[in-house]
C-alpha positions in Angstrom: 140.9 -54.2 98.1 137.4 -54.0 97.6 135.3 -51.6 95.3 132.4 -48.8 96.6 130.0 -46.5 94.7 130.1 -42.8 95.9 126.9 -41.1 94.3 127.7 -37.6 96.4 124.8 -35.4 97.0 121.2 -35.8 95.9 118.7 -34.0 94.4 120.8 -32.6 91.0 118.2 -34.1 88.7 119.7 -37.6 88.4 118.2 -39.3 91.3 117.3 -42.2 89.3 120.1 -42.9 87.9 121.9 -42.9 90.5 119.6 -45.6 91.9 120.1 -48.3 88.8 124.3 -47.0 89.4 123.7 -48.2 93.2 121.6 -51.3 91.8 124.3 -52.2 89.3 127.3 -52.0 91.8 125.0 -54.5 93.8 124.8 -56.8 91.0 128.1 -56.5 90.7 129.5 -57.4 94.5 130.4 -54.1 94.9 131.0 -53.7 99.0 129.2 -50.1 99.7 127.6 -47.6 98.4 127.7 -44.1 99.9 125.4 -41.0 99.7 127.1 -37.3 101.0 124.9 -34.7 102.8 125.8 -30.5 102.7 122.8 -28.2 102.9 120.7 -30.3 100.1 119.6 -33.5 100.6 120.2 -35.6 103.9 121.7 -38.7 103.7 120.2 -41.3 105.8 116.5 -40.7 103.8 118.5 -41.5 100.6 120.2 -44.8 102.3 116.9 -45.7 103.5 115.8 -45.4 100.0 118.5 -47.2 98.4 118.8 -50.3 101.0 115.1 -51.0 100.4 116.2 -51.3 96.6 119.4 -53.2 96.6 120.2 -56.5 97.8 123.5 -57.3 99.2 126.0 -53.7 99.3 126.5 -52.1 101.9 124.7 -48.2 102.4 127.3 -46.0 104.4 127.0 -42.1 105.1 129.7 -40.0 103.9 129.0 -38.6 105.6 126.5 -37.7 108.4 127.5 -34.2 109.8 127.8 -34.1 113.6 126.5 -30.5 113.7 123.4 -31.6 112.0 122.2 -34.0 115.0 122.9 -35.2 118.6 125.1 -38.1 119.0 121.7 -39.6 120.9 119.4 -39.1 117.5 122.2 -40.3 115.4 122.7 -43.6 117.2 118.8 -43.9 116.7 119.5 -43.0 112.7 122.4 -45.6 112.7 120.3 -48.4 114.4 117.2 -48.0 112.6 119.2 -48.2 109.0 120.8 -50.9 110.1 117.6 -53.1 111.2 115.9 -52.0 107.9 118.9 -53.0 105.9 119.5 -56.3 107.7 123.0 -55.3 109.0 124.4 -53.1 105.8 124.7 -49.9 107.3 127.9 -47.9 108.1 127.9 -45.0 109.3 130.5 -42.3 108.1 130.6 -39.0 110.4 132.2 -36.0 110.1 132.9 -32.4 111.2 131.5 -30.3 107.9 133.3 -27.4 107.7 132.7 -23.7 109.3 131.1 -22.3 106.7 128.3 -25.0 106.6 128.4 -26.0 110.7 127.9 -22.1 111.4 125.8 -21.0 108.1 123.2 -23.5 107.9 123.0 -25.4 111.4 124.0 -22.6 113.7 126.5 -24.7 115.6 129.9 -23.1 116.4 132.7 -24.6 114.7 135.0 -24.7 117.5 137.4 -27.6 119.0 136.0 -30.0 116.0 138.6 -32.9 117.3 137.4 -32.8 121.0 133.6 -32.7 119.5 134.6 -35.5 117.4 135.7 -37.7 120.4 132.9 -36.9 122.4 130.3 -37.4 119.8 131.7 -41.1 118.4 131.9 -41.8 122.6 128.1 -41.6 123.3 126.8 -42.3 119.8 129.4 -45.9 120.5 127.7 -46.2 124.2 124.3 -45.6 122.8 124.7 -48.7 120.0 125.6 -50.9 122.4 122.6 -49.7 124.6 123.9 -48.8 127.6 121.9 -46.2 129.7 123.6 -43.6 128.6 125.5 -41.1 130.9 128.5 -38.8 130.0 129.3 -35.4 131.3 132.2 -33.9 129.0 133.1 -30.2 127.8 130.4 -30.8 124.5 127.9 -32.6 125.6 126.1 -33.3 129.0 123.5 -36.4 129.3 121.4 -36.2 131.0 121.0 -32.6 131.6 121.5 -31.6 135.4 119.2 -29.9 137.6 116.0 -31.1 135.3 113.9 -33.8 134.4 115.9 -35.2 132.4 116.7 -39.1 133.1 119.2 -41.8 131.8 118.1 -43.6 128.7 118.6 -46.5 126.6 117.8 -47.1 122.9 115.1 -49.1 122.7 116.0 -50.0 119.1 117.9 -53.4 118.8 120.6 -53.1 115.9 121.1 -56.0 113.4 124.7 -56.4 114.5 126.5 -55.6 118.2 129.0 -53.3 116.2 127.9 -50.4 113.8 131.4 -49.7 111.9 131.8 -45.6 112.7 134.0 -43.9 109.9 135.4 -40.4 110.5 136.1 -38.2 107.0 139.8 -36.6 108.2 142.0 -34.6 106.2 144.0 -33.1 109.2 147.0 -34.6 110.7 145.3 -34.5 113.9 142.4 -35.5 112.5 143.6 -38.2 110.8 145.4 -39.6 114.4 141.7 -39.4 115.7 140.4 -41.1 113.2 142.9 -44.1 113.5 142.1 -43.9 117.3 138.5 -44.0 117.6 137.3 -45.2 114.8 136.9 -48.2 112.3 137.8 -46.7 108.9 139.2 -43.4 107.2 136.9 -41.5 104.8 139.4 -39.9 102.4 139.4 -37.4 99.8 142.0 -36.1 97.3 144.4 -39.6 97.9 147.1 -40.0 96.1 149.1 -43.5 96.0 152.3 -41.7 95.6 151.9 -38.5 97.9 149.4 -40.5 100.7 152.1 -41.9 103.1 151.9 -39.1 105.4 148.5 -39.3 105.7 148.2 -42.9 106.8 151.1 -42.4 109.1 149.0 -39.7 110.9 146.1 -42.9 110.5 148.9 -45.5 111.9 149.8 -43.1 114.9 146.3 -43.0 116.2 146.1 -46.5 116.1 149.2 -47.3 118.0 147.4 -44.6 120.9 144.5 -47.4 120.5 147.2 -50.2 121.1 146.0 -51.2 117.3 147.6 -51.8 113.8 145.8 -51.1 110.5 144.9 -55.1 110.3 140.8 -54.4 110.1 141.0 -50.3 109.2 139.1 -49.7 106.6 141.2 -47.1 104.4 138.4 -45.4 102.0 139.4 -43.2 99.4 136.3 -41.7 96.8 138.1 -41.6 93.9 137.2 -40.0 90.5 137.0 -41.9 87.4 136.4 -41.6 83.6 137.4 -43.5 80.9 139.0 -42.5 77.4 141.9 -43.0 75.5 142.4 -38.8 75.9 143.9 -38.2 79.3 143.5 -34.3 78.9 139.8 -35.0 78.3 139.4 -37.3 81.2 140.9 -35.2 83.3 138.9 -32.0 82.2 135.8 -34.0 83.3 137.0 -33.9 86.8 138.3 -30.4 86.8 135.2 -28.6 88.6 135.0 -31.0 91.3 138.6 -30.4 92.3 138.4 -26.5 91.7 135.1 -26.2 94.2 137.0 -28.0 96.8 140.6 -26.6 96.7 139.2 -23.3 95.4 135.6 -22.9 97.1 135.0 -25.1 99.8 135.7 -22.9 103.1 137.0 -19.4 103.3 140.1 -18.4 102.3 141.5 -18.2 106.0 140.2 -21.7 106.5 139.9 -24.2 104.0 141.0 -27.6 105.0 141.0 -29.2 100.9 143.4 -26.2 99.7 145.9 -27.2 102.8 146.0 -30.7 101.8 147.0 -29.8 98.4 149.6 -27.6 99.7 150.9 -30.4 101.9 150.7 -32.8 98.3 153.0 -29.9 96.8 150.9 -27.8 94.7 151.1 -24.8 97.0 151.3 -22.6 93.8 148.2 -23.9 92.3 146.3 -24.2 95.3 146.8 -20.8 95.5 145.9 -20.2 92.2 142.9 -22.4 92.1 140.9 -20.2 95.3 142.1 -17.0 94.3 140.0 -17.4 91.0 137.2 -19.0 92.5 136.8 -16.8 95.5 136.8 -14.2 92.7 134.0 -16.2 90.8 136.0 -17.4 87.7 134.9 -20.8 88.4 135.9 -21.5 84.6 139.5 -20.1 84.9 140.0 -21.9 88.8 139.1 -25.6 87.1 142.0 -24.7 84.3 144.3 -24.1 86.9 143.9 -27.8 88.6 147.2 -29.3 87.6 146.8 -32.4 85.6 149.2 -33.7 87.9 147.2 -33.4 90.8 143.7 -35.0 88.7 146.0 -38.0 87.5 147.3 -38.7 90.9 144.0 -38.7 93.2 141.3 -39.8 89.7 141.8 -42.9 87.8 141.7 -41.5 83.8 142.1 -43.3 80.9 141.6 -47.1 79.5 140.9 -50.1 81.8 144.6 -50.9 81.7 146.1 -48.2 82.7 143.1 -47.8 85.4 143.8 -51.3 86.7 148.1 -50.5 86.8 146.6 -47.5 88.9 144.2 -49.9 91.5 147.8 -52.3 91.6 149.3 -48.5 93.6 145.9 -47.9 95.4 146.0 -51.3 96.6 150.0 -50.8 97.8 149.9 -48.0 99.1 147.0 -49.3 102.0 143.9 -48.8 100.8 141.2 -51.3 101.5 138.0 -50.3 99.5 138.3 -47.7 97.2 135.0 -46.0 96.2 134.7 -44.9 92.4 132.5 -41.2 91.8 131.7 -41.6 88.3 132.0 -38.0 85.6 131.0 -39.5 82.6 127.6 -37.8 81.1 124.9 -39.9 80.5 123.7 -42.8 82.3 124.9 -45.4 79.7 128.6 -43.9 80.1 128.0 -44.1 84.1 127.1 -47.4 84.1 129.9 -48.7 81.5 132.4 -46.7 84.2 131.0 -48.8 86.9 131.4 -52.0 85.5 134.7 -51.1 83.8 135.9 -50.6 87.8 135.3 -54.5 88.2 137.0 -55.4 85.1 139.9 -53.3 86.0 140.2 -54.8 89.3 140.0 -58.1 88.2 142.9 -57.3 85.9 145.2 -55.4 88.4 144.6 -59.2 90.3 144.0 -56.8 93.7 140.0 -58.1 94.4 139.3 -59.1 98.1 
């Protein structure tokens, strides 16, 4: 198991420390850093931005949202990050969710998993530059009846293969991802509670006539450390309330079904009822510590390394730290207690 950095979205005022963060993890041998994209900040300007500052790591997107772009102009993101970066570029896609696809980009969100298949398709055909032609229920290329033409991106990638990662939460979902793609963004994992999930993951691969041997299984994965669990896991409170609680409508929010499916159907409830009413105070208290401790790492390096020991068991292949502490010094002492606690937990790749 390898480490990541996930430094989330941009633009909340700590843009440069999340640079010397993504400069540390560098120094460190971490394999990737990713930067997340909603309706702030996009993600490929701060990759750019970050590859021209780092060294070795990895920059991925997670993720790029396919409702933001055309597979064509993605394919010409993906490349061109990759040549600038000298091959370190991965590129993390995903569906957003309605609220976002149809608010902000004023793309329907309908049949996301045929979308999905469509998109990777011609975004795949136009990294390897082929002229690119595909006619499907989504997309068209070229347009018929106009001037349109057949293209080919002029752009030569550093490598043949761009790795493509699909952020699934789904069952379905997660069989597309383990079909199509190269790796599994993940969100809320839990060692204990993530066998189903990778078994949707597995299922898609055996459509592919594949195993997981080379699927990269990525979890972003809270962490604080402190000897006072309750505190730790107060720090990451907010973060799981705005996406159980807040992140979709109440009809339709794919975060609060996966805890349901974990076994905190109670809570879940609990947790978006408050903060669909705006007590975003009273839907963090009602995050079961349960549910923190099983998807965060929380407390001293030992007990955080016996916790990458189950992360590392139960599949996963680079698990990406999103540090809570407050100030930079704290940040940067999280990020370097990750290697120590890997070392430790004798799990390091």
């Amino acid at each position: 198991m390898r480490l990541g950095l996930n430094l989330g979205y941009w633009g909340g005022g700590n843009d440069a420390e999340n640079l010397v963060l993504a400069q540390e993890a560098d120094k460190l041998g971490y394999a990737v850093v990713w930067a997340a994209e909603a309706y702030g900040s996009d993600a490929p300007t701060v990759l750019s931005w970050i590859a021209a500052q780092t060294q070795r790591i990895d920059v991925g997107s997670a993720i790029m949202q396919i409702p933001a772009r055309t597979p064509a102009m993605t394919a010409m993101t993906a490349a061109t990050l990759d040549t600038l970066s000298g091959g370190r570029f991965r590129l993390g896609l995903g569906v957003s969710g309605p609220q976002v696809s149809e608010g902000w980009h004023g793309v329907r969100f309908d049949k996301p998993l045929g979308r999905t298949r469509e998109y990777v398709h011609v975004v795949r055909a136009a990294l390897r530059r082929e002229r690119v032609v595909f006619s499907g229920e989504h997309y068209t290329l070229p347009l018929p009846g106009g001037p349109g033409k057949a293209l080919t991106l002029t752009v030569h990638p550093e490598r043949e293969h761009i790795p493509v990662y699909l952020a699934a939460v789904g069952p379905k979902n997660l069989e597309l991802a383990g079909e199509i793609a190269d790796g599994w963004l993940a969100i809320f994992f839990s060692p204990e509670l993530g066998g189903e999930s990778l078994a949707h993951v597995k299922a898609g691969r055996a459509k592919a006539g594949l195993d997981l041997d080379g699927f990269d299984v990525v979890p972003t994965v809270p962490m604080v450390i402190g000897d006072d669990l309750d505190a730790c896991a107060d720090a990451v409170r907010a973060y799981c309330a705005l996406y159980i609680g807040g992140m979709g409508s109440r009809e339709k929010n794919f975060y609060n079904q996966l805890a349901v499916r974990m076994g905190f159907e109670k809570a879940a409830a609990e947790i978006q009822d408050k903060y669909l009413s705006r007590d975003y105070a009273g839907a963090a208290a009602a995050v079961p510590r349960e549910f923190i401790d099983a998807t965060s790492l929380l407390g001293p390096v030992e007990r955080i390394a016996d916790r990458l020991q189950a992360f590392a068991s139960a599949g996963v292949t680079t698990l990406s730290i999103a540090t809570y502490a407050g100030s930079l010094d704290d940040r940067l002492a999280t990020v370097r207690a990750a290697t120590e606690a890997i070392e430790i937990a004798g799990v390091s790749t």
